[in-house]
MOPAC internal coordinates of N, CA, C and O (Angstrom, degrees):
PM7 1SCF
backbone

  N    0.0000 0     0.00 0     0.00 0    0    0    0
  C    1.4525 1     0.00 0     0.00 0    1    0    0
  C    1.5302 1   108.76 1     0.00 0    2    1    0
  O    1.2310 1   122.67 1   -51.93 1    3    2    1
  N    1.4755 1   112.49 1   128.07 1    3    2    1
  C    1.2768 1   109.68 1   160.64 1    5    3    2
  C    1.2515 1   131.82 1   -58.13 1    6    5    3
  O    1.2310 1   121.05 1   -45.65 1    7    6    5
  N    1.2827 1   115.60 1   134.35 1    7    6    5
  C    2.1821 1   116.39 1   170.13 1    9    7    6
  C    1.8225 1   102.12 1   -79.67 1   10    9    7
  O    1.2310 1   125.99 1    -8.19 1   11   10    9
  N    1.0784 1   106.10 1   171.81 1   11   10    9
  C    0.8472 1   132.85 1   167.41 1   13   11   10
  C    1.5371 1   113.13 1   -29.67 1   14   13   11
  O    1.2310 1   112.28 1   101.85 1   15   14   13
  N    0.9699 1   132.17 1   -78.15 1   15   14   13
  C    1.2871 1   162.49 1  -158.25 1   17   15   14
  C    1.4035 1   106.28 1   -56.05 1   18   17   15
  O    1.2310 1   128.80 1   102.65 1   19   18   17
  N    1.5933 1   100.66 1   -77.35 1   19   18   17
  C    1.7254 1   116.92 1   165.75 1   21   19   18
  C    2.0063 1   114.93 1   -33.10 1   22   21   19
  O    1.2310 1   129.59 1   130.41 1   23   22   21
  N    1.6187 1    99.13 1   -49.59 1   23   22   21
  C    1.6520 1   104.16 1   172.44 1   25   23   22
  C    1.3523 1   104.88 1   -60.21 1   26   25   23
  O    1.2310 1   111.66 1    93.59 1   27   26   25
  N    1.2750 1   133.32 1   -86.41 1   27   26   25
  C    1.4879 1   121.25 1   163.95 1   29   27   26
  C    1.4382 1   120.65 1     4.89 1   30   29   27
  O    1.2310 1   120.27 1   112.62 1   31   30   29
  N    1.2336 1   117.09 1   -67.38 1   31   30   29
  C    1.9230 1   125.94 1  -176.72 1   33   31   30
  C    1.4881 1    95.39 1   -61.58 1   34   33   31
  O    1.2310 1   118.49 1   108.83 1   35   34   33
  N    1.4311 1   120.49 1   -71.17 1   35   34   33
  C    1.0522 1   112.06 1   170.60 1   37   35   34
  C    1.6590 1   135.24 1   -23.51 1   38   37   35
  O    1.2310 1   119.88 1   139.51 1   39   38   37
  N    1.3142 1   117.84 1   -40.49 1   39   38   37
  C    1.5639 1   112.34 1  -164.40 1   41   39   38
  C    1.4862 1    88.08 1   -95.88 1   42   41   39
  O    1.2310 1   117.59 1   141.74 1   43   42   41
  N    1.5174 1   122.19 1   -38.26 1   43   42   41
  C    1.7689 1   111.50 1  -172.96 1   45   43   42
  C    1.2979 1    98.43 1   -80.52 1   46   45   43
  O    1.2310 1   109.15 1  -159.78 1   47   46   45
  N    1.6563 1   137.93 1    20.22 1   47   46   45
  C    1.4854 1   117.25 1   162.66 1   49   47   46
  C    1.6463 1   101.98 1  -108.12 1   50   49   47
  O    1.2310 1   126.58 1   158.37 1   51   50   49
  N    1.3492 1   104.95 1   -21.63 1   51   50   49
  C    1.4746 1   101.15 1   175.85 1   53   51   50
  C    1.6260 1   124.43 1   -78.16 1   54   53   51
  O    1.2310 1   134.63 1   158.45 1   55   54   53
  N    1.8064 1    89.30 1   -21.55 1   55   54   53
  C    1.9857 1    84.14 1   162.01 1   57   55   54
  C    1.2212 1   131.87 1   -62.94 1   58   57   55
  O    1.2310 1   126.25 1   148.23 1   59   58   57
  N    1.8626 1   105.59 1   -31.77 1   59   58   57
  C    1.0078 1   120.10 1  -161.92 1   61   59   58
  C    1.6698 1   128.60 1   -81.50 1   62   61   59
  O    1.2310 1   136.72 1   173.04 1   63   62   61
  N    2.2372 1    85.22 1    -6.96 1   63   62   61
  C    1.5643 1   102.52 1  -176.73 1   65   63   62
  C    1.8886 1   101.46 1   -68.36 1   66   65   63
  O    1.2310 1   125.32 1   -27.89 1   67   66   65
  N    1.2111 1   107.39 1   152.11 1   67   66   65
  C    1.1795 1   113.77 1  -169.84 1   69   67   66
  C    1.6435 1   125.54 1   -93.89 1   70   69   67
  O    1.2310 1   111.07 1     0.36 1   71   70   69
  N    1.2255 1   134.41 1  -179.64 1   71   70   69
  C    1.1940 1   125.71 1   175.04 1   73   71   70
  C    1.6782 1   127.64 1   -94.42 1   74   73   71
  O    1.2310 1   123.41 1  -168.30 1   75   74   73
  N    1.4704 1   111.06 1    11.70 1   75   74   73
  C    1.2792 1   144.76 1  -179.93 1   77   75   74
  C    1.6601 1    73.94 1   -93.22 1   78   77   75
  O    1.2310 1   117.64 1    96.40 1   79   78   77
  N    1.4787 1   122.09 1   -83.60 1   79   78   77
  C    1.3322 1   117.92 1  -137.19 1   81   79   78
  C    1.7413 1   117.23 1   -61.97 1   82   81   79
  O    1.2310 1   127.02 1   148.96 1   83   82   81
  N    1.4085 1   104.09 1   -31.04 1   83   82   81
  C    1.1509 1   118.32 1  -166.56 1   85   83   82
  C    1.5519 1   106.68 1   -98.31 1   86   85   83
  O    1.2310 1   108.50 1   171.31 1   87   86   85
  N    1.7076 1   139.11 1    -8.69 1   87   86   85
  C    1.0939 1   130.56 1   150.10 1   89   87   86
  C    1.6333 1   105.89 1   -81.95 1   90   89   87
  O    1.2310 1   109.33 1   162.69 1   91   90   89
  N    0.9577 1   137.60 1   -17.31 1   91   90   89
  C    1.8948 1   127.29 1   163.32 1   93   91   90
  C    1.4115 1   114.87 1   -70.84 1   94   93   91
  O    1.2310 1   113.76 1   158.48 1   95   94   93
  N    1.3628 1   129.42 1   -21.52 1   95   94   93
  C    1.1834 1   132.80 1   159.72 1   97   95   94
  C    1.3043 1   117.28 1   -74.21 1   98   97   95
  O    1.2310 1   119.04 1   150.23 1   99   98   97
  N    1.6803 1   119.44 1   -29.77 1   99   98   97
  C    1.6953 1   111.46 1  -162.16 1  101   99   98
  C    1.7499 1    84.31 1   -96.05 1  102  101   99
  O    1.2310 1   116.85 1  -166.95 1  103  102  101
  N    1.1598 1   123.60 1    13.05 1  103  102  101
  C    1.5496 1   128.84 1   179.24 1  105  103  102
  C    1.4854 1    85.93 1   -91.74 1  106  105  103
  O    1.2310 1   115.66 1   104.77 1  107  106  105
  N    1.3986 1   125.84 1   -75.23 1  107  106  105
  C    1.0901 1   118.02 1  -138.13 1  109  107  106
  C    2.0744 1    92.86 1   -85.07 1  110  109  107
  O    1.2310 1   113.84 1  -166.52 1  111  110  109
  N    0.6354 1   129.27 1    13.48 1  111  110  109
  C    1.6564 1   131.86 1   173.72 1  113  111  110
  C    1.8902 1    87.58 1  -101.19 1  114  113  111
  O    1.2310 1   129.97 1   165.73 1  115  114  113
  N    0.8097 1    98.38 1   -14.27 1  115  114  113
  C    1.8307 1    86.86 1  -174.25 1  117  115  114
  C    1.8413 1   107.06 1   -93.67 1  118  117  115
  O    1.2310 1   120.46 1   153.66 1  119  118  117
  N    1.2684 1   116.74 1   -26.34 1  119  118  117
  C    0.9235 1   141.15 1   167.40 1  121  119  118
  C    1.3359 1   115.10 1   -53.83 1  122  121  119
  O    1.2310 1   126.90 1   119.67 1  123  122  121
  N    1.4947 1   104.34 1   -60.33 1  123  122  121
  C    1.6207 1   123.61 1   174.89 1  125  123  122
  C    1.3871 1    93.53 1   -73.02 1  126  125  123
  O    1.2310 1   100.19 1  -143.89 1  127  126  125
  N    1.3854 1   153.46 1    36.11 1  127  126  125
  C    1.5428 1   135.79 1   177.89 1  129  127  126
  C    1.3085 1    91.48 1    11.36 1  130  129  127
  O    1.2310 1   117.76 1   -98.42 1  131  130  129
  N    1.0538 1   121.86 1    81.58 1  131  130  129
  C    1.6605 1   137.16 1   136.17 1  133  131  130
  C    1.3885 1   121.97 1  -116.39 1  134  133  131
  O    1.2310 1   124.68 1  -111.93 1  135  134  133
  N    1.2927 1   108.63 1    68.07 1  135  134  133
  C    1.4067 1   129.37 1  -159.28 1  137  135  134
  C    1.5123 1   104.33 1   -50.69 1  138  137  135
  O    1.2310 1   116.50 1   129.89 1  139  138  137
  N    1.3493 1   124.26 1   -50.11 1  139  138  137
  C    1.3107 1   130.70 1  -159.57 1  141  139  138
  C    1.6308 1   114.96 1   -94.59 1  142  141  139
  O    1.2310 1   124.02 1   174.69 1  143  142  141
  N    1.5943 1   109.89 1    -5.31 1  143  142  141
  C    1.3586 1   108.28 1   156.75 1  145  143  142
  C    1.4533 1   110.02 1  -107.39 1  146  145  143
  O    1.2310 1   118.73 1   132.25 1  147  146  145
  N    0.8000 1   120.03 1   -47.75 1  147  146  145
  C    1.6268 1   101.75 1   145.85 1  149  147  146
  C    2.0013 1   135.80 1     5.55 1  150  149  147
  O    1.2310 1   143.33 1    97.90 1  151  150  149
  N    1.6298 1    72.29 1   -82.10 1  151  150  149
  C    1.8166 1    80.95 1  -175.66 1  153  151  150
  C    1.9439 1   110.54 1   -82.02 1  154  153  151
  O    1.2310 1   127.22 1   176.12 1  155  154  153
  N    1.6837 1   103.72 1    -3.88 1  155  154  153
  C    1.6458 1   107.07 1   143.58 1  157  155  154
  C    1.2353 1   128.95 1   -60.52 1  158  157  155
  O    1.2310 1   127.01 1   139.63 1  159  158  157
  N    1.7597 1   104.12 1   -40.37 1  159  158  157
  C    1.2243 1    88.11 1  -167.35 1  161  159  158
  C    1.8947 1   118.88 1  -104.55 1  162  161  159
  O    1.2310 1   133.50 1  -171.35 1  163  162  161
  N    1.4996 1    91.51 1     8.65 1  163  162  161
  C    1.4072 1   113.69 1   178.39 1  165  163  162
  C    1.7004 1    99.46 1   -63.58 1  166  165  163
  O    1.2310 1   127.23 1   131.87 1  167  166  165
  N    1.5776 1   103.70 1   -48.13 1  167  166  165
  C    1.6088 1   105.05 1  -161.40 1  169  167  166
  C    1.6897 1    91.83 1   -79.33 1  170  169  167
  O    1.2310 1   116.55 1   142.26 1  171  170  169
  N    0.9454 1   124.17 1   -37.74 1  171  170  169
  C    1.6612 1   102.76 1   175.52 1  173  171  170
  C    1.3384 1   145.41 1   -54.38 1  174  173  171
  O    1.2310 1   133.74 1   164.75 1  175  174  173
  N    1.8624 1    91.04 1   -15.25 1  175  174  173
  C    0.9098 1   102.70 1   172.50 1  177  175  174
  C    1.8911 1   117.76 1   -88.78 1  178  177  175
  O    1.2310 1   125.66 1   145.17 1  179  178  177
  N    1.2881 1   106.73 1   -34.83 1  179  178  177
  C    1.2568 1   119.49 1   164.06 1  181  179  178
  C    1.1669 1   113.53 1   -38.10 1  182  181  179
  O    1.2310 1   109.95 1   133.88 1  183  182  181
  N    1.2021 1   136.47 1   -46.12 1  183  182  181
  C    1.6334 1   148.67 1  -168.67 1  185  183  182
  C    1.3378 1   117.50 1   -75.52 1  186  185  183
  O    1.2310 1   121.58 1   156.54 1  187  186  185
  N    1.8431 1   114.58 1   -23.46 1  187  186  185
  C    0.8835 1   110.59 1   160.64 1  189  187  186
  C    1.7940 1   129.97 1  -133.03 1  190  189  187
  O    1.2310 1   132.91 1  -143.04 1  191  190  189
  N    1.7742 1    92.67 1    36.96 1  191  190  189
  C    1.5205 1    92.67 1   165.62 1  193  191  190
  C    1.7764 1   113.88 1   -89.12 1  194  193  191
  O    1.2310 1   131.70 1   -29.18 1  195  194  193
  N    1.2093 1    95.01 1   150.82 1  195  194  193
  C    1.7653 1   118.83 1  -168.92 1  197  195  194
  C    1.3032 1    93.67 1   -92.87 1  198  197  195
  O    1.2310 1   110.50 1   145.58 1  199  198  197
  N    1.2457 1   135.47 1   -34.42 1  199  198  197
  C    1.4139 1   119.53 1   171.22 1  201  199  198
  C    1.6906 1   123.04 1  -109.47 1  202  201  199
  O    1.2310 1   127.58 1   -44.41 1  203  202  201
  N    1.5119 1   103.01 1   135.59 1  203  202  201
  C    1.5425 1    98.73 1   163.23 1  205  203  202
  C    1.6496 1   152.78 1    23.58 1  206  205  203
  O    1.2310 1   142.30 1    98.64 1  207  206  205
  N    1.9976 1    74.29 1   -81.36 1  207  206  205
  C    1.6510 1    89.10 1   177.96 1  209  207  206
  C    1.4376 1   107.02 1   -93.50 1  210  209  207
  O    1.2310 1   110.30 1   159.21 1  211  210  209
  N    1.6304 1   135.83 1   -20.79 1  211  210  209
  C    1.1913 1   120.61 1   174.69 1  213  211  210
  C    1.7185 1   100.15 1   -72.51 1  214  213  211
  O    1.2310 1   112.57 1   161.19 1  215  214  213
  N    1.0735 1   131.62 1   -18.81 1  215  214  213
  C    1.8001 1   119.43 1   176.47 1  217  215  214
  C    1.1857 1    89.74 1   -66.46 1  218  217  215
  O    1.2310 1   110.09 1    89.30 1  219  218  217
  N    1.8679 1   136.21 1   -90.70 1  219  218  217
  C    0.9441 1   110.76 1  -176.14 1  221  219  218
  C    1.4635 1   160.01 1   -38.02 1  222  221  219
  O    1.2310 1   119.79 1   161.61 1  223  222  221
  N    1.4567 1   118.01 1   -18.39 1  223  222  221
  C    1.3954 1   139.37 1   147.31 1  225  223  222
  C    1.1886 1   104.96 1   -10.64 1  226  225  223
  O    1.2310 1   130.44 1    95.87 1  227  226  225
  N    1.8209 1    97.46 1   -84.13 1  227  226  225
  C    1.1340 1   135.57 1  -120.89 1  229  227  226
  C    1.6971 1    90.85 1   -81.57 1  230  229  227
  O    1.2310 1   127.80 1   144.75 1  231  230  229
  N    1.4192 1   102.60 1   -35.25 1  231  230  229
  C    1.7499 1   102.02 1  -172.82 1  233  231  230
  C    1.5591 1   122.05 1   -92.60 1  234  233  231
  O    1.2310 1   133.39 1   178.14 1  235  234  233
  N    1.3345 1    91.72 1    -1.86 1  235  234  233
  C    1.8394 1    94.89 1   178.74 1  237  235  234
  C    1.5253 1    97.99 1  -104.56 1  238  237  235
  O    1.2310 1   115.99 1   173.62 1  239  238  237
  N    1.5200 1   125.21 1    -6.38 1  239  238  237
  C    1.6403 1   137.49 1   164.05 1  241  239  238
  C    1.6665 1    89.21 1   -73.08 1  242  241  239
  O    1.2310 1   122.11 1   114.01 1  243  242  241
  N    1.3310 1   113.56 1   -65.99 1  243  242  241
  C    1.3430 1    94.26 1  -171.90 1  245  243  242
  C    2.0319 1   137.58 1   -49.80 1  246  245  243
  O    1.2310 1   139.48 1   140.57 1  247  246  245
  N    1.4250 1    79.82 1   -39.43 1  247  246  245
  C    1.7676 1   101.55 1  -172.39 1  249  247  246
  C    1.7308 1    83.71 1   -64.88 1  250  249  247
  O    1.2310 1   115.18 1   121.66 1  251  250  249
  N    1.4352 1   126.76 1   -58.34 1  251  250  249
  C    1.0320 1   111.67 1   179.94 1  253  251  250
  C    1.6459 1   137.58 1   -36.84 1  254  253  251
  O    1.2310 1   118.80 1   127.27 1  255  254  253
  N    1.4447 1   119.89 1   -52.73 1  255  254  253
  C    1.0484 1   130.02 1   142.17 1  257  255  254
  C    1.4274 1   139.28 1   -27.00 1  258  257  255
  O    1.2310 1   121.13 1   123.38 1  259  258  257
  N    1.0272 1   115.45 1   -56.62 1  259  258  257
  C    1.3706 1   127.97 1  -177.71 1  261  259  258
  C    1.6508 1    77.25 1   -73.54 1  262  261  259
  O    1.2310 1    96.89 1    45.49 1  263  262  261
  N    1.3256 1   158.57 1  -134.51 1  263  262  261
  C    1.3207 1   170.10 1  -157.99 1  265  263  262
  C    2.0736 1    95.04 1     9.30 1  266  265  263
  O    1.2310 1   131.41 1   130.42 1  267  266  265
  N    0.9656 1    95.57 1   -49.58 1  267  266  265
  C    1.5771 1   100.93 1   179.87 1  269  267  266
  C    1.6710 1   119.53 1   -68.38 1  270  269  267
  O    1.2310 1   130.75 1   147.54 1  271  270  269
  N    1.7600 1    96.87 1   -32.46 1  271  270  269
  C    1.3933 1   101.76 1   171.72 1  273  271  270
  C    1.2753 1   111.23 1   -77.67 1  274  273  271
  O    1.2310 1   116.84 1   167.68 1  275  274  273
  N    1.8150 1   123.62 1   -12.32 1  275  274  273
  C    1.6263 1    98.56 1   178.63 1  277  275  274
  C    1.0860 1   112.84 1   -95.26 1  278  277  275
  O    1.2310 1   116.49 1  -176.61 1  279  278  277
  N    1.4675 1   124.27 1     3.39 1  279  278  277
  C    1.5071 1   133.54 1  -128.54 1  281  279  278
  C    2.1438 1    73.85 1  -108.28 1  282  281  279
  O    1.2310 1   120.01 1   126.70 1  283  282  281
  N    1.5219 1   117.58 1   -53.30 1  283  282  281
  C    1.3367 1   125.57 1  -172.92 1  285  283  282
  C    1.6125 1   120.42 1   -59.02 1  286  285  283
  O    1.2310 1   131.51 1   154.51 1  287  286  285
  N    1.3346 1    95.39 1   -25.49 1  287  286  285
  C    1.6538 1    95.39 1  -175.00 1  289  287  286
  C    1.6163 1    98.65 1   -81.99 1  290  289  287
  O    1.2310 1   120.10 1   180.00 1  291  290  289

């Protein structure tokens, strides 16, 4: 179990993951038709693009996803 402390490190290293890192992952979950981690990790990435068009990218990848994830079940 994490303490306190360790959670802390934890959430300021996960802010700090980038929007490079987290759209190559919502690539490769898309790959895996893992539709619904995917369009998780689409919006994380959205949250932390610095430009424009990577926010938008990133969230019409997501909406996409999620549409594909209901489309599979």
């Amino acid at each position: 179990m994490f303490n306190s402390n360790q959670t802390k490190e934890t959430s300021q290293l996960t802010k700090k993951l980038s929007y490079t890192l987290y759209s190559n992952l919502a690539v490769l979950s898309e790959h895996r038709n893992d539709w619904c981690e995917a369009a998780r990790l689409w919006k994380l990435a959205a949250q932390r693009a610095k430009r424009k068009d990577n926010n938008r990218w990133a969230t019409l990848r997501a909406e996409f996803c999620l549409f594909k994830s209901k489309q599979t079940k």
